[in-house]
C-alpha positions as CSV (number, residue, x, y, z in Angstrom):
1,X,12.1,-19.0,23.8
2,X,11.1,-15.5,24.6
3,X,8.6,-16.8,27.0
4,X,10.9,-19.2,28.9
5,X,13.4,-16.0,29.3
6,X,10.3,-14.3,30.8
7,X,9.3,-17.2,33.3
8,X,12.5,-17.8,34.0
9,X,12.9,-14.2,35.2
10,X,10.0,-14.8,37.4
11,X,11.6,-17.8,39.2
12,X,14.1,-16.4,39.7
13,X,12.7,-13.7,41.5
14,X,10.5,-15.5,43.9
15,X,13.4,-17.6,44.8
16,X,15.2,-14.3,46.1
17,X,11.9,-13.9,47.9
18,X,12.5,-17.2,50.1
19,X,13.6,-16.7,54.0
20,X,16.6,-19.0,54.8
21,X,15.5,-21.6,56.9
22,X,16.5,-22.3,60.3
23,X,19.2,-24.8,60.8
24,X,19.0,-27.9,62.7
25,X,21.0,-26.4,66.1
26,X,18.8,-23.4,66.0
27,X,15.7,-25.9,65.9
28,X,17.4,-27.7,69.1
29,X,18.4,-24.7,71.3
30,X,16.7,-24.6,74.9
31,X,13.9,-22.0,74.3
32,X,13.1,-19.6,76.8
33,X,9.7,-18.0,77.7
34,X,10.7,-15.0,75.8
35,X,12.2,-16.8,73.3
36,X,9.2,-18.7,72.9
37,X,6.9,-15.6,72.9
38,X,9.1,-13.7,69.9
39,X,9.0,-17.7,68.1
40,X,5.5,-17.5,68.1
41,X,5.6,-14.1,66.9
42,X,7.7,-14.8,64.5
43,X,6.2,-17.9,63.0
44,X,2.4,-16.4,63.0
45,X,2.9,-14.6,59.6
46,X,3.8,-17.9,57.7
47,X,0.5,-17.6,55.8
48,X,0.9,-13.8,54.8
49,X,4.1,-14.5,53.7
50,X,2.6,-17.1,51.1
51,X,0.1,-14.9,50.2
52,X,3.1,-12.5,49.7
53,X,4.5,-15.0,47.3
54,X,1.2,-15.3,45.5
55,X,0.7,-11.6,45.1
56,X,4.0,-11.5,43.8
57,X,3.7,-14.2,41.6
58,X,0.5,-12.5,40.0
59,X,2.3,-8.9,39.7
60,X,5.5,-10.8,38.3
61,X,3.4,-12.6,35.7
62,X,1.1,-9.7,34.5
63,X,4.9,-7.7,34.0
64,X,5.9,-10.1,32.4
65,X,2.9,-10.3,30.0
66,X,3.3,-7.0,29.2
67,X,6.8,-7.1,28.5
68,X,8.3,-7.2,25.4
69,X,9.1,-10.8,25.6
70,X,5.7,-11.4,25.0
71,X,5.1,-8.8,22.2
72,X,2.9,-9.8,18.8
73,X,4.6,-12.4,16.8
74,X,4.4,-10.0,13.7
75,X,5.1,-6.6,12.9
76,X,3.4,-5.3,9.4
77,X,4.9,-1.6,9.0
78,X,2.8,0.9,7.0
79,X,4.9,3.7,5.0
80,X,2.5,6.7,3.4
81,X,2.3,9.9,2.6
82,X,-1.1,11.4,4.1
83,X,-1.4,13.6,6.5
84,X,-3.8,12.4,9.5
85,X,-6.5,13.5,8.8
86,X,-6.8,12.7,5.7
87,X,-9.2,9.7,4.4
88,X,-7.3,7.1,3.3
89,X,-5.4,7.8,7.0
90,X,-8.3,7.4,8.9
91,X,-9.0,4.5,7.2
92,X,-6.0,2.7,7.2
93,X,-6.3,3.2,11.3
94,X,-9.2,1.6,11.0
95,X,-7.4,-1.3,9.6
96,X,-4.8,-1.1,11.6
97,X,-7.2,-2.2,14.7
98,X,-9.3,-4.7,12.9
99,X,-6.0,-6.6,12.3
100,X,-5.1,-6.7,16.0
101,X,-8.3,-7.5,17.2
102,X,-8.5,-10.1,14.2
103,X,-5.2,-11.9,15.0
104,X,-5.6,-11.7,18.6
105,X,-2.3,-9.4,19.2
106,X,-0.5,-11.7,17.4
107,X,0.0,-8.7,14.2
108,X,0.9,-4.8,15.3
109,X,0.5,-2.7,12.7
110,X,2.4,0.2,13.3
111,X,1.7,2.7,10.6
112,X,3.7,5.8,9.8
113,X,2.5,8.4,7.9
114,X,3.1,12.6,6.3
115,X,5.9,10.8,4.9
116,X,7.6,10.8,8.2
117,X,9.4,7.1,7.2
118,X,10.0,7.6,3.4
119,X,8.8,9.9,0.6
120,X,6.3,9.2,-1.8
121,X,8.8,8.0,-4.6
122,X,10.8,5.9,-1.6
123,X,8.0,3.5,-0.7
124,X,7.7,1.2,-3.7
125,X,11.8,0.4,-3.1
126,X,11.5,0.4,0.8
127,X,8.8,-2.8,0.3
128,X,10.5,-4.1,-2.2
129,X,13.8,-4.2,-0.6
130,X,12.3,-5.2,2.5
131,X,13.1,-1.6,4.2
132,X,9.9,-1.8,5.6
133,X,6.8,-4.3,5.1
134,X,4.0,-2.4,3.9
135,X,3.4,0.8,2.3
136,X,0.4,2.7,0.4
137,X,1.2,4.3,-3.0
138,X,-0.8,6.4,-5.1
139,X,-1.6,4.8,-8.2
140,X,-0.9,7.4,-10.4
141,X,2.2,7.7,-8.3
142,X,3.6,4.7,-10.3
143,X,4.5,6.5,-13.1
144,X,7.7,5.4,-15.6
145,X,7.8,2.2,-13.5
146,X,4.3,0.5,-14.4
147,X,3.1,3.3,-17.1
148,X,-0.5,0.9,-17.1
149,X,-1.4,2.1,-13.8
150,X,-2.0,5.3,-15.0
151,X,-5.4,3.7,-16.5
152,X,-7.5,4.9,-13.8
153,X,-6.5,8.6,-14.4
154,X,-7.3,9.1,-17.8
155,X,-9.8,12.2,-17.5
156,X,-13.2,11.4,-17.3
157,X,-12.8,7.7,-18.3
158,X,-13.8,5.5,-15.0
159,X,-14.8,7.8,-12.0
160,X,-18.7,6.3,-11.8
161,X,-19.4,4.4,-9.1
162,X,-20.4,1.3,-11.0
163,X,-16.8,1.3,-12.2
164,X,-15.0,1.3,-9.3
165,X,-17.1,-1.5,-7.9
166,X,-16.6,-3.4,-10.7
167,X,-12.8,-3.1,-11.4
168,X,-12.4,-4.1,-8.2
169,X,-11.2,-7.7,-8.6
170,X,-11.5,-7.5,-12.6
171,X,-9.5,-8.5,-15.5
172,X,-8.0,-5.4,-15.3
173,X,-7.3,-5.2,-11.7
174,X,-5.7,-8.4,-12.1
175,X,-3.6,-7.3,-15.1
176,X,-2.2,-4.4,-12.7
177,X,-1.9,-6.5,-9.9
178,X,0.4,-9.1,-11.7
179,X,2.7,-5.7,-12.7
180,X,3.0,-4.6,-9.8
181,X,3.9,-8.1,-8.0
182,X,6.7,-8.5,-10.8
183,X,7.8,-5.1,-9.7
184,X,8.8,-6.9,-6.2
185,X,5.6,-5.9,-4.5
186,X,2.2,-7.4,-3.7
187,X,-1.0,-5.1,-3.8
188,X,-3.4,-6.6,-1.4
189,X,-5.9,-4.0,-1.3
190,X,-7.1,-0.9,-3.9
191,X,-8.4,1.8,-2.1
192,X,-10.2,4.4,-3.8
193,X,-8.6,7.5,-2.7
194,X,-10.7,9.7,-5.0
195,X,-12.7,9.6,-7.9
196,X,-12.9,13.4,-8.2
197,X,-10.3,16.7,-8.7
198,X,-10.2,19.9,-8.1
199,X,-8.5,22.4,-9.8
200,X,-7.4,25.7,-7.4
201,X,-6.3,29.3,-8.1
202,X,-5.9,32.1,-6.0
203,X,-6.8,34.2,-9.2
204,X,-9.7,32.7,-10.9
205,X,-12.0,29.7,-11.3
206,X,-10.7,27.5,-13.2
207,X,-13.7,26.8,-15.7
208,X,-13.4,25.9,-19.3
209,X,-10.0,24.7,-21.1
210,X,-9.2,28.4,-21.5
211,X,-8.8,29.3,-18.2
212,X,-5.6,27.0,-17.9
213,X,-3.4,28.8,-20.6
214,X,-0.4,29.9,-19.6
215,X,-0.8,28.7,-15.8
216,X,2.2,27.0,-13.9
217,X,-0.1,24.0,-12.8
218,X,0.3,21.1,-9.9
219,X,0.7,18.0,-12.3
220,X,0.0,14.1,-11.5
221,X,2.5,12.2,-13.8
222,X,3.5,12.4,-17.3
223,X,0.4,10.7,-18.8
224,X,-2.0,13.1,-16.7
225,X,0.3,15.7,-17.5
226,X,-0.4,15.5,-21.4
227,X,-3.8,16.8,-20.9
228,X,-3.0,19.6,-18.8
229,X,-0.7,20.6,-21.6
230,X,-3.2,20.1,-24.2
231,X,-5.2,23.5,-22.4
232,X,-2.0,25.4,-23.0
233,X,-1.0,25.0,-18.9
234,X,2.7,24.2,-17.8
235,X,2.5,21.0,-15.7
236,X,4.8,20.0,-13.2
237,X,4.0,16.9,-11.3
238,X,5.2,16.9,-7.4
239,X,3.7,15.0,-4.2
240,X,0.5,16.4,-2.8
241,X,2.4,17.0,0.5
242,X,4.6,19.3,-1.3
243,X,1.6,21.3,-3.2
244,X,0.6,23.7,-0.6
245,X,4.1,25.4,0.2
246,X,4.4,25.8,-3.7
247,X,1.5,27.3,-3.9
248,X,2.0,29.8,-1.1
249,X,5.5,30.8,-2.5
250,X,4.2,31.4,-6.1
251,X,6.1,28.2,-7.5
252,X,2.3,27.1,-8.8
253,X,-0.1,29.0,-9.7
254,X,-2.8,26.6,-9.6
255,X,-3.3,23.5,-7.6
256,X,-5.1,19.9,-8.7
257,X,-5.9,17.2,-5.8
258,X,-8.8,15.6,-5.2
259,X,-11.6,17.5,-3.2
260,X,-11.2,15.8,0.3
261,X,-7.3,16.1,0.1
262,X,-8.0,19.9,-0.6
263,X,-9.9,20.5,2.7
264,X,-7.4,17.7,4.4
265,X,-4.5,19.7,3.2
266,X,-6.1,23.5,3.8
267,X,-5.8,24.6,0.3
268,X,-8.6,26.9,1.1
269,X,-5.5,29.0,3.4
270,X,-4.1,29.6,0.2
271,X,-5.9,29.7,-2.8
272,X,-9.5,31.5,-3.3
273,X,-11.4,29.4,-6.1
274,X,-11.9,25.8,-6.3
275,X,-13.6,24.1,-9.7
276,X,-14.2,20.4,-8.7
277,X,-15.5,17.7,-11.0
278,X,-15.2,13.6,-11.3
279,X,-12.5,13.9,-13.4
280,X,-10.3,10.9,-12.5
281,X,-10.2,7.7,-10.3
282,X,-7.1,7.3,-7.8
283,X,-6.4,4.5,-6.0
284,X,-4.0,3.7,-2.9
285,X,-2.5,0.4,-3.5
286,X,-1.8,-1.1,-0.2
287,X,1.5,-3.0,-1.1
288,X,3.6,-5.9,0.6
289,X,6.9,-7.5,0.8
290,X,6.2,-10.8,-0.7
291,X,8.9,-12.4,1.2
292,X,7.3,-11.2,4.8
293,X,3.6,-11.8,3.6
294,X,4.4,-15.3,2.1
295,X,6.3,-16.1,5.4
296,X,2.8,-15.6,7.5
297,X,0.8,-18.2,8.6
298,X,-2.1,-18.8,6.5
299,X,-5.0,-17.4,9.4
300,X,-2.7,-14.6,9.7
301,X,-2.6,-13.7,5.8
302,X,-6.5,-14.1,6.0
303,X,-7.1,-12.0,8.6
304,X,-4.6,-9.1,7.3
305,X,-6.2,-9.4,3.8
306,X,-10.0,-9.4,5.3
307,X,-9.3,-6.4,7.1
308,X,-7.7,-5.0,4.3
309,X,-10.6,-6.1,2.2
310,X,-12.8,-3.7,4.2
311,X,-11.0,-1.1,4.1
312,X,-11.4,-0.9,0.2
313,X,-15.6,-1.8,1.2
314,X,-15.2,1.8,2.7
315,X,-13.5,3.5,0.5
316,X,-15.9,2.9,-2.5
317,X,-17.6,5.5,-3.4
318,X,-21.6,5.9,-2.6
319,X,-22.9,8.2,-5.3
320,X,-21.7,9.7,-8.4
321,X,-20.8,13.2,-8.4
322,X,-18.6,15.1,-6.2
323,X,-20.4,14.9,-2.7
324,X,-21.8,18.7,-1.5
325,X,-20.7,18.4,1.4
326,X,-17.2,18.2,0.5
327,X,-17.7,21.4,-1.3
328,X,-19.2,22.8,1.7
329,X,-16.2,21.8,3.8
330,X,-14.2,24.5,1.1
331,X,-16.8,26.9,0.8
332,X,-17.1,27.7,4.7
333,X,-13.2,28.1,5.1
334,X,-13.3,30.9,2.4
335,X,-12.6,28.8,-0.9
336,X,-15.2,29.8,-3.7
337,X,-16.0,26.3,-4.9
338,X,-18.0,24.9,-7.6
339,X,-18.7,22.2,-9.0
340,X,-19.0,22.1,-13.2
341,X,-21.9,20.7,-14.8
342,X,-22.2,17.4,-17.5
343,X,-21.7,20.2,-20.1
344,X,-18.5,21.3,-18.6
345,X,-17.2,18.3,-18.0
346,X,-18.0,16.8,-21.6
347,X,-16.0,20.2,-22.6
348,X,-12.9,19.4,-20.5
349,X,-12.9,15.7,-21.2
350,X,-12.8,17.0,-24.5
351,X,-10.0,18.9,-24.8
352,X,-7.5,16.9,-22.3
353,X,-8.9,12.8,-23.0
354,X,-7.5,12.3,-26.7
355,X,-3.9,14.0,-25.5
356,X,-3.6,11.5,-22.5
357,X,-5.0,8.8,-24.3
358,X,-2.4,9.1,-27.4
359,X,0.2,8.9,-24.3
360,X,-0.9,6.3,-22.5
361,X,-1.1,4.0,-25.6
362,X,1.9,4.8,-26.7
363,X,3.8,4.1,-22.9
364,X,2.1,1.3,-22.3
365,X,2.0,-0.8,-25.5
366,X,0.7,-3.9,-25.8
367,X,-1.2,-4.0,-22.8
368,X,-2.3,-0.8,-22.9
369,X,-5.0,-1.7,-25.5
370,X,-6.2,-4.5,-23.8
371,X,-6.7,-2.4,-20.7
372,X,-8.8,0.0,-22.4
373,X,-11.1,-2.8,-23.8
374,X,-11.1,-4.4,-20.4
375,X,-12.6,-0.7,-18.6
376,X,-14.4,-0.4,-21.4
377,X,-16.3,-3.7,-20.4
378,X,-17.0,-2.6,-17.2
């Protein structure tokens, strides 16, 4: 329909272009010399004027193809939280133009991100509700709602490499998945957003369990939370884009994120020391409206869930540790960062596992266990 509109607007414009012809008593008048001379005149540009038409014809239609009666068929609407230049941002970019090129035009994915459509806690509603049609969410971000998602962030447990390769797809992946979908959403992609932290300060590094007591602390979520508390900190959980004016003001006196998102998110304007280690594994589940994704076509649904099954591909991890030149990226904008050994990080895992693991079991009961055994088979 929206292409007849358009053509239709074309004819009609061309038609405008006609000359009337002459009539029939004009045709049979006596013609002069003169007469005869401006006739010819006159009837000599009968071929430019086609050509006229044609050029018109080809501007008309190349405006009309770029009109938006011929727009994509689909629009897939990204809602998230990270600021531009952060990773999972870049990335989804990147998915963002595979899906074009994939469908042809046919899909414009139109993303929106720092939060500028909904806040963090907003997104998981605004798919479901079909507010908007896509949306990447935190993992950990899931909190009360799916407690079980909070697997992933149990310090220490999964952040290797060959685990995050191999949940992908997994039992437990699955287990999640199915959660989430009976939430109202669909996850079609997990993308690692980190498999590291890093704890801030602007007084001290952050070091062993001791350090933390007393300290008014960036939190994750309850379960995360529980471990922090365990060191004698005072948690209080709150978006990562809401971290760095907390910090300035004195609200917090020390930050947790993951090492990219600190340099992403200029922790190092405010905060001197920086102790980073692989202490968790977040992911950014890229969730849809099932109503909108089940109303695709099947080569579209392929083609947005191939492209979005790269973007995981690049996400994943490449070595285990946190990478140097992340800390780099901190240590040359004035952040004193380090990075704790195996013996520091058996000494933290310590002191904050058993308190989030008591949690989680507790929230998450009886699936809770089985996830456990499931990581554990990883």
């Amino acid at each position: 329909m929206r292409c007849c509109r358009a053509w239709a607007t074309v004819r009609r414009t061309l038609t405008r272009c006609k000359r009337p012809t002459q009539s029939r008593d004009a045709i049979a008048a006596p013609v002069h010399d003169s007469q005869q001379r401006g006739e010819e005149a006159m009837t000599k540009p009968t071929a430019p004027r086609a050509t006229s038409r044609r050029s018109a014809l080809i501007a008309l239609t190349a405006l009309a193809l770029g009109s938006p009666a011929f727009a994509a068929d689909y629009t897939m609407r990204i809602s998230h939280q990270f600021p531009p230049t952060h990773h999972t941002a870049v990335n989804l970019d990147q998915f963002a133009k595979e899906v074009k090129d994939a469908t042809q035009g046919r899909v414009e994915v139109q993303i929106f991100g720092a939060a500028q459509l909904f806040k963090p806690n907003q997104n998981h509603p605004a798919v479901a509700s079909g507010k908007v049609e896509a949306a990447a969410i935190l993992s950990f971000q899931w909190g009360g709602t799916i407690p079980e998602m909070s697997v992933t962030i149990i310090p220490y447990l999964m952040t290797s490499v060959a685990k995050q390769k191999a949940f992908i797809g997994s039992e437990a992946s699955k287990l999640l998945d199915a959660k989430m979908e009976a939430r109202g959403v669909r996850n079609i992609a997990w993308i690692v957003d980190t498999n590291d932290g890093i704890f801030t300060s602007a007084s001290k590094p952050l070091v062993v369990p001791a350090d933390f007591a007393g300290l008014k602390i960036r939190g994750l979520n309850k379960l995360f939370d529980a471990g922090l508390s365990a060191m004698g900190a005072a948690p209080s959980a709150m978006p990562g884009s809401e971290v760095y004016q907390a910090l300035q003001t004195g609200v917090l006196d020390a930050g947790f994120t993951g090492v990219k998102a600190a340099y992403s998110r200029k922790f190092y304007e405010v905060q001197k020391f920086g102790v980073a280690s692989n202490i968790i594994l977040a992911y950014d589940n890229l969730v849809v409206n099932p109503a909108w994704w089940n109303g695709l076509p099947a080569d579209v649904r392929g083609a947005i869930q191939k492209a979005a099954d790269r973007a995981v591909q690049r996400s994943i991890r490449t070595r285990d540790g946190v990478p140097a030149e992340d800390i780099k990226a901190l240590n040359d904008n004035g952040m004193k960062t380090v990075a704790l050994t195996r013996a520091q990080e058996k000494a933290m895992a310590d002191a904050m596992q058993p308190a989030v693991k008591k949690d989680f079991l507790s929230a998450t009961a009886p699936d809770g266990v089985k996830l456990l055994e499931m990581i554990d088979r990883l």
